[in-house]
MARVEX-395994 format. One record per atom (N, C-alpha, C): residue in three letters; z, y, x. Coordinates in pm, whole numbers, plus 50000, padded with zeros to 5 digits. Example, Ala and Ser with C-alpha at 12.3 -4.5 7.8 and 13.67 -1.06 7.14 Angstrom:
MARVEX-395994
ALA507804943151319ALA507804955051230ALA507804967051320SER507084977551285SER507144989451367SER507875000351290
This chain:
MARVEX-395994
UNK893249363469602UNK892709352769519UNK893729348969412UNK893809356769337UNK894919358269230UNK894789345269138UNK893539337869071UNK893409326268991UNK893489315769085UNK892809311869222UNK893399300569344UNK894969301469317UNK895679311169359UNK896519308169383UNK897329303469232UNK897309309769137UNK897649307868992UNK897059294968962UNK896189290868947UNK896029270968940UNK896639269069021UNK896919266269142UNK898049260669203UNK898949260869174UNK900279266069155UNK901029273369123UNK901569262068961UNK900319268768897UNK899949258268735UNK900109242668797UNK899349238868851UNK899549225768873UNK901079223468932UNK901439224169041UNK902349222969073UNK903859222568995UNK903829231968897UNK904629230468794UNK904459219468681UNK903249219668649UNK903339208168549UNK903099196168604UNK903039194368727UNK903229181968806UNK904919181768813UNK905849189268809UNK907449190068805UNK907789186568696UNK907299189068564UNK907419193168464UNK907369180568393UNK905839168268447UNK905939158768368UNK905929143668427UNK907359143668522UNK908369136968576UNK909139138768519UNK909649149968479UNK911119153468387UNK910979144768254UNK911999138668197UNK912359130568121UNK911979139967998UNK912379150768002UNK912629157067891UNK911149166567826UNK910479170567968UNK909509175867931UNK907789170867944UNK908229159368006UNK906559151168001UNK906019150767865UNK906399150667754UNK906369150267629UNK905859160867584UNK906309174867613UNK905999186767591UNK904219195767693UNK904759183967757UNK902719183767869UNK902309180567839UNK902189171367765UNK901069154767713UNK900589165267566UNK901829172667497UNK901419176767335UNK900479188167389UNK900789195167473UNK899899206867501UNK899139204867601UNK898399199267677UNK897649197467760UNK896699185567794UNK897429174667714UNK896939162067735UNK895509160467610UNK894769159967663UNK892779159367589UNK892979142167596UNK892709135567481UNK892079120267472UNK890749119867365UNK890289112667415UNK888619113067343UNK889139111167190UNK890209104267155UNK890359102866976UNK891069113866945UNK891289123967004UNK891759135266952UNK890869144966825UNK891019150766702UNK890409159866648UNK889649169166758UNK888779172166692UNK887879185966779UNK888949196866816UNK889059200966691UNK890119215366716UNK891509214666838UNK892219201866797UNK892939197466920UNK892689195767045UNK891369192067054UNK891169189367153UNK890609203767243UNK889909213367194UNK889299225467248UNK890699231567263UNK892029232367182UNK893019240967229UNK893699236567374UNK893379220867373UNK894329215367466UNK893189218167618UNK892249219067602UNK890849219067720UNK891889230567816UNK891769239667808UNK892779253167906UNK893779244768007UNK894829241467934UNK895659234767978UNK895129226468087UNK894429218568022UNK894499203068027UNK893629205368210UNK893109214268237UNK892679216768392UNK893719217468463UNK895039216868434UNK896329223268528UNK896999205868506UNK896909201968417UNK897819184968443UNK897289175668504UNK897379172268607UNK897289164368657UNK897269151068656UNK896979141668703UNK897509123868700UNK898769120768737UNK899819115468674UNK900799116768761UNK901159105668853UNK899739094768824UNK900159084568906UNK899529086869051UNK899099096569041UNK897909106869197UNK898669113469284UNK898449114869372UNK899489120469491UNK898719139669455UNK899889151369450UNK898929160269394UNK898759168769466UNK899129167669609UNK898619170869747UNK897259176069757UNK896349164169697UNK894999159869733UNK894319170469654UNK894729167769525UNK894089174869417UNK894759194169462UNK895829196669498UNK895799210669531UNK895219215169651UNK894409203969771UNK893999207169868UNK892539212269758UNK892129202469741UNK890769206269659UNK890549215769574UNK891639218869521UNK891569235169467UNK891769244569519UNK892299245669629UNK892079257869726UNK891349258169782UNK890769249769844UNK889379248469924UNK888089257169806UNK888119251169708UNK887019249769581UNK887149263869543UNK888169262369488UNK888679275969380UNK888349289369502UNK889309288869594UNK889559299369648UNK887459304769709UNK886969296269741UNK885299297069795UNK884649305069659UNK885049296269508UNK884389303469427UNK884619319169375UNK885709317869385UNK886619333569352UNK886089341769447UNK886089341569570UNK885429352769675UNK884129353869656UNK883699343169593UNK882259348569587UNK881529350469455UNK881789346669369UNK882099349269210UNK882719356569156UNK883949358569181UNK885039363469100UNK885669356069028UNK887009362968979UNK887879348168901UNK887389345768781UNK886289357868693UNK886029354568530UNK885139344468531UNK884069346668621UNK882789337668660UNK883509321268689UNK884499324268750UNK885139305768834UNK885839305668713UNK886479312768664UNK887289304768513UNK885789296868445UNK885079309168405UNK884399301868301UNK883199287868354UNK883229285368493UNK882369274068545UNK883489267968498UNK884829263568547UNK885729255768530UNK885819254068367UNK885739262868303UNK886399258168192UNK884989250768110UNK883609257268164UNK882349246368085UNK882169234268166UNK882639232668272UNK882799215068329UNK883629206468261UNK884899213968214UNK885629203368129UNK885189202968029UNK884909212967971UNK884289213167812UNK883059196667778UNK882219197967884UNK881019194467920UNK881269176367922UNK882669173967998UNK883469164067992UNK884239161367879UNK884709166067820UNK885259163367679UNK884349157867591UNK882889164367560UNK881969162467463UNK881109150567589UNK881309148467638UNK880989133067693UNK881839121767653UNK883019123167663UNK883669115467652UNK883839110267500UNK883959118367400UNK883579119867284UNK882489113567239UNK881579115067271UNK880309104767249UNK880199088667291UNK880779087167395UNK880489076167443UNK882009062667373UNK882729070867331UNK883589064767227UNK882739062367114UNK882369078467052UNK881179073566913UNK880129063666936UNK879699060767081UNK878559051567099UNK878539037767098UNK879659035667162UNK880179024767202UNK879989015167340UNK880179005967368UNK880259000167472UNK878578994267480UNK877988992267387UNK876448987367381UNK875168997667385UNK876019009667358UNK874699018467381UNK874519027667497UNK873679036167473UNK873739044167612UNK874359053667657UNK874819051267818UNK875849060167827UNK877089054667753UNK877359046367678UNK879009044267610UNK879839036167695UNK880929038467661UNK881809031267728UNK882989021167723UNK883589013567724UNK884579003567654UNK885449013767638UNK886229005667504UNK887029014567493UNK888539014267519UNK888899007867597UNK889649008667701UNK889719017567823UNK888649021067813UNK888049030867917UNK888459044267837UNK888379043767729UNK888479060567655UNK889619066267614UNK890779050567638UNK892499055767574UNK893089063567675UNK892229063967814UNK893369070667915UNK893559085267886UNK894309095467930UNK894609110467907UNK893359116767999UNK892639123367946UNK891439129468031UNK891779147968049UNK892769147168177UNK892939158368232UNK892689162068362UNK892989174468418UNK892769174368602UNK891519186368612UNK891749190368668UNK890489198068714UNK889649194168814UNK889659179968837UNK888209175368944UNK887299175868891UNK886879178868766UNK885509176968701UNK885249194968755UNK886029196768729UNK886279214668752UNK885559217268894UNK886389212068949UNK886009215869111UNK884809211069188UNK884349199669104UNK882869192169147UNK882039205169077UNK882449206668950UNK880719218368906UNK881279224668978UNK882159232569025UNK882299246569123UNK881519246269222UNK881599237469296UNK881059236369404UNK879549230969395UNK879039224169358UNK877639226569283UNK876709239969246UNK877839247969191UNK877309262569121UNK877529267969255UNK878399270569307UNK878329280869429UNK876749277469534UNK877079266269528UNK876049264869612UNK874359263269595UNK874519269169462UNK872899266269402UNK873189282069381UNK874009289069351UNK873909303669359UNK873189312469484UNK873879301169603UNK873679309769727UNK872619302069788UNK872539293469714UNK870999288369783UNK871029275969879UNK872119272669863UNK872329260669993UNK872579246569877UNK870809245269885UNK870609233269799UNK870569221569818UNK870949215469964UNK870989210470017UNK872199200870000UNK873199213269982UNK874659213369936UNK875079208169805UNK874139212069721UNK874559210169592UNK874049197869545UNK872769196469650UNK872209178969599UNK873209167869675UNK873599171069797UNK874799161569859UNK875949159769751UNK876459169269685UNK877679165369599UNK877069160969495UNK875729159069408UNK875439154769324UNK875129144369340UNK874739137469453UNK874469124669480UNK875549119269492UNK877179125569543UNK878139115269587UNK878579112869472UNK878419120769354UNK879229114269206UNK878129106669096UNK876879102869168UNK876299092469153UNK876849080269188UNK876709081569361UNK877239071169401UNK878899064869338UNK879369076469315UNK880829073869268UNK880619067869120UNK879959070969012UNK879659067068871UNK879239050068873UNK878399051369008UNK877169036769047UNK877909028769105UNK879069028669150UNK880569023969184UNK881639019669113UNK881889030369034UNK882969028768942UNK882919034368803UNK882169030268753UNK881499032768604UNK882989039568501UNK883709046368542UNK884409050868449UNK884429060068387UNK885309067368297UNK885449079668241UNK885239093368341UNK886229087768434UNK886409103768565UNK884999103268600UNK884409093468650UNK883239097868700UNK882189100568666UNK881939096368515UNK880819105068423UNK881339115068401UNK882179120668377UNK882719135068351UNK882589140268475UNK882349136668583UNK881879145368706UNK880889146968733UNK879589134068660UNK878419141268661UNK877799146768577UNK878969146768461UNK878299153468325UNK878949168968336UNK879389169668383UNK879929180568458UNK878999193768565UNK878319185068697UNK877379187168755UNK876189191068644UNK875869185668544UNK874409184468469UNK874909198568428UNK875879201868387UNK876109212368304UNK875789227468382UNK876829226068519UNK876349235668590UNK875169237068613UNK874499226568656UNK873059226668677UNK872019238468580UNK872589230968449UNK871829238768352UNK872019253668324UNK873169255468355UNK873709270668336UNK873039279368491UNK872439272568600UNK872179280868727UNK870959281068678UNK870229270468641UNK868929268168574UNK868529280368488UNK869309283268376UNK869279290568303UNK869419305968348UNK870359307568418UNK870359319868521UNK869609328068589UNK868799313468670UNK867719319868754UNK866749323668674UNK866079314468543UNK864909318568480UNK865429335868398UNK866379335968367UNK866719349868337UNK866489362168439UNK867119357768588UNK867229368468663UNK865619371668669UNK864699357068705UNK862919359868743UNK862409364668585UNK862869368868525UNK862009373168379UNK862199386868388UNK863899388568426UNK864289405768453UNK863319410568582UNK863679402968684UNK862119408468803UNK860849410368744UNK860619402668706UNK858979406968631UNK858939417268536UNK860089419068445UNK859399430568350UNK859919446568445UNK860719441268533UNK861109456168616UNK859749460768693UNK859379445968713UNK858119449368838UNK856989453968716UNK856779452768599UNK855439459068491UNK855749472768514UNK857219473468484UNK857119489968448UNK857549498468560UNK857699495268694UNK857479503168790UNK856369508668825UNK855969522368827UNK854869528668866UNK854249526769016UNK853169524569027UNK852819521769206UNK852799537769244UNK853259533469367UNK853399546469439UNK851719555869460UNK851719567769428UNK850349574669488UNK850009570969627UNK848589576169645UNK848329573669778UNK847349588569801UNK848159596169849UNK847379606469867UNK846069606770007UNK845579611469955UNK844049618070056UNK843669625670114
């Protein structure tokens, strides 16, 4: 599990990295995403910005959850497939967060904006769609509606940034399995037109 173990690894270092006096500065320029950032800044910093962590978070928690997460999706995905869920959950979160600054605190979905100065990094948005997608892949929907409900409950709780970005996150995967399946049942059907029925001899 060559990318499990490599996000770890990533985190763990730039969890070292931005304690250091000297180089927290050099994490924050390259990795750190804030909703008033330019577009362009902000899509270069998205990569990164899954490997930095909170540093006021114990990062124990957050590397238990990526091995658990990561390592489930990689065996059964592969690492290009789990990069690219991970990297359209944050994406998905960025352009949320982005809006609800443009919206403001009175409209829908917006948010104070106090709420929007914090650094919006971490890969929990990451690891919630992962686990969502795996489990609407393999069919255990059961699974995927339990974690979609708990970052309801978590949003319906604590109305902040992290936790709309975890269900704007979820929506995203959603849409991309959504999108998947109606592809795979369109490829079944035109395979099934142009298969010939078997003879039936007499």
């Amino acid at each position: 599990m060559p990318l499990t173990l490599a996000s770890c690894l990533g985190i763990g270092l730039v969890q070292l990295l931005q304690h250091l006096g000297g180089a927290s500065g050099w994490v924050d320029r390259l990795g750190g995403v804030y909703p008033t950032l330019p577009w362009w800044q902000a899509l270069l910093r998205t990569p990164l910005s899954l490997f930095v962590p909170d540093p006021s978070l114990p990062v124990w928690g957050l590397l238990l959850q990526v091995v658990v997460v990561f390592a489930i999706a990689e065996t059964t995905l592969g690492a290009p497939r789990t990069l690219g869920v991970a990297l359209l959950a944050s994406l998905t979160g960025t352009c949320f967060a982005r809006y609800a600054l443009w919206a403001g605190p009175g409209a829908l979905l917006g948010l104070p904006v106090r709420d929007l100065l914090v650094r919006d990094t971490g890969p929990s948005a990451a690891v919630v769609a992962l686990g969502v997608y795996v489990a609407c892949r393999y069919r255990a929907f059961s699974t995927a509606a339990a974690i979609a409900l708990a970052m309801v409950v978590e949003v319906a709780c604590l109305p902040n940034l992290a936790g709309w970005e975890h269900v704007t996150g979820v929506v995203g995967v959603l849409a991309l399995a959504a999108v998947e399946a109606a592809v795979a049942c369109r490829g079944d059907r035109r395979r099934a037109r142009h298969t010939p029925l078997p003879r039936v001899s007499r």
